[in-house]
N, C-alpha and C positions, 0 to 999 in steps of 0.2 A: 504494500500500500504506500503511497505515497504523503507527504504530510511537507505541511511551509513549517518552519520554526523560526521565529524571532527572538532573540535575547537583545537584554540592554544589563545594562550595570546597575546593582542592586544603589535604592537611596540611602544616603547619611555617612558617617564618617565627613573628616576634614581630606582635604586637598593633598595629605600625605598621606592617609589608608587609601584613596583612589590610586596614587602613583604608584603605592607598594603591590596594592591588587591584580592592577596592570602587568609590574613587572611579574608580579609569582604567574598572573595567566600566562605571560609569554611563555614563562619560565615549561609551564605546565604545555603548553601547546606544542612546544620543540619537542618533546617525548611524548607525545600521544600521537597514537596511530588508528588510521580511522578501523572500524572494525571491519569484517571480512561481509559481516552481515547487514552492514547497509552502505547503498550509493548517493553519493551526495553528486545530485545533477547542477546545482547551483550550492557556492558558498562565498557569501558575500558579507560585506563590512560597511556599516552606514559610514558614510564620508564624515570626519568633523564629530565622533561622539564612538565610544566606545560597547558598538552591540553591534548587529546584524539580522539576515535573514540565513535561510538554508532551503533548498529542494533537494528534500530528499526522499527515500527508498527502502523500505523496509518490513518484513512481515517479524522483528524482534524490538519488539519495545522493550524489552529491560537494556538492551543495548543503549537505548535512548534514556531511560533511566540513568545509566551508568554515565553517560556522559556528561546528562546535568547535573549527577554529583561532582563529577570531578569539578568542572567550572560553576561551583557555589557564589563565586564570588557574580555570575549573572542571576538575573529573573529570565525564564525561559516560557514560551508558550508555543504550543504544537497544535497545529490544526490539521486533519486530514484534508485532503484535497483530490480532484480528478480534473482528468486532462480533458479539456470542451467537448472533445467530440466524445467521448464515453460517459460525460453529466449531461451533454444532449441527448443523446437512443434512450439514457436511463428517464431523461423528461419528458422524451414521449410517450416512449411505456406509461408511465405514469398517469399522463393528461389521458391516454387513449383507455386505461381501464378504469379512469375516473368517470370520461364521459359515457364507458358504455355501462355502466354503473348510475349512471342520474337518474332520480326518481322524474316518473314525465311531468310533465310540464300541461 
């Protein structure tokens, strides 16, 4: 399944637990390797502010688990997602066994 994830950086702390957070992510980022069990089709970094999005891939959520423990230092939100042309067949299904389902009129 597929799913968007956006993280940002958690609020509070002063301008020097930000700095230190930052460098321990890097720190943490140079040794982490993505898992075997999911593809990251997009990994992107908001410009100007320390969070991002992600496309990614995967039927193992604790894999996803396991990564937003390691990067504590974000707030993380995962939304599943489908690619247009397979959220549309699934909405015409829909609309076509809703209307043949309307009580008459």
């Amino acid at each position: 399944m597929k799913y968007v994830m956006t993280w940002w950086e958690r609020p509070g702390g002063s301008a020097a637990d930000h700095e230190a957070a930052q460098k321990r992510i890097l720190d943490i980022f140079q040794r982490w390797e993505i898992p075997e069990t999911i593809t990251f089709h997009q990994f992107l970094v908001r410009v100007g502010e320390f969070g991002g999005y992600a496309v990614l891939e995967t039927d193992d959520l604790a894999e996803i688990e396991k990564a937003t423990t390691i990067y504590a230092a974000f707030q993380f939100r995962v939304e599943p997602v489908l690619d247009v042309e397979e959220a549309a067949a699934a909405e015409a299904e829909g609309i076509a066994w809703r209307d043949s389902n309307a009580p008459p009129s």
